[in-house]
C-alpha positions in Angstrom: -8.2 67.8 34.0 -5.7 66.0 31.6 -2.6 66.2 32.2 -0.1 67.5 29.9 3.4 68.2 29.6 5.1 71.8 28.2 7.1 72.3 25.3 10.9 72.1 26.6 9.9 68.9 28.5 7.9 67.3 25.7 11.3 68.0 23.9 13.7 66.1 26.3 10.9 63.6 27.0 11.2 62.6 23.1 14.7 63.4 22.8 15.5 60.9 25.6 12.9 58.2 24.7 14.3 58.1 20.9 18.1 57.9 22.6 16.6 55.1 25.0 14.9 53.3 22.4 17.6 53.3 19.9 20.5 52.2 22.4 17.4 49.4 23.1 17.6 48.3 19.4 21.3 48.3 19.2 21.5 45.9 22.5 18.8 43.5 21.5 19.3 43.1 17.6 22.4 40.8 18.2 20.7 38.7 20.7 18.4 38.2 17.3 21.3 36.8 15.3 21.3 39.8 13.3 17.6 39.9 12.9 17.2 43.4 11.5 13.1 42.6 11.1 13.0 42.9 15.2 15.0 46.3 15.0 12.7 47.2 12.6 9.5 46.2 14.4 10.9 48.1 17.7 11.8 50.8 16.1 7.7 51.6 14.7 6.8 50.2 17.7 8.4 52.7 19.5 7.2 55.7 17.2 3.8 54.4 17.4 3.8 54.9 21.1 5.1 58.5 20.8 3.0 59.5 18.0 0.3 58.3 20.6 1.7 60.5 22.7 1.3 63.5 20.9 -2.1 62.9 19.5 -3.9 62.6 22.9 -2.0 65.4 23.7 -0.2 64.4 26.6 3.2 65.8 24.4 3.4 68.9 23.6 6.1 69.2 21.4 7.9 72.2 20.0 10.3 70.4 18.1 13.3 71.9 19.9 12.5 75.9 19.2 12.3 74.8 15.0 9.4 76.5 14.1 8.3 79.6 15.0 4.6 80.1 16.7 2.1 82.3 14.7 
């Protein structure tokens, strides 16, 4: 049995991750010296990860109520 998460917690999992992940990149990138190539390489890092995610299915997202289900 895999387990998966629903919709409207998908939602605020990647909703809070992207928050997370861009205060993350905000923090660090100064510690760089202005480095923008780290921000960069965290930032696709970090939608690598969720994309991931998604395609093992262990996100189920429903891209906060956006699109309608057929």
């Amino acid at each position: 049995m895999k387990f998966k998460l629903g919709k409207i917690t998908s939602d605020i999992f990647i909703a809070v991750y992207i928050l997370s992940t861009l205060y993350f990149r905000f923090y660090i990138e100064p510690l760089f010296n202005g480095n923008f190539f780290a921000s960069i390489f965290i930032g696709l890092f970090s939608l690598l990860i969720i994309w991931v995610l998604v395609k093992i299915k262990f996100l189920n997202p429903g891209w906060f109520g956006l699109y309608k289900n057929k």
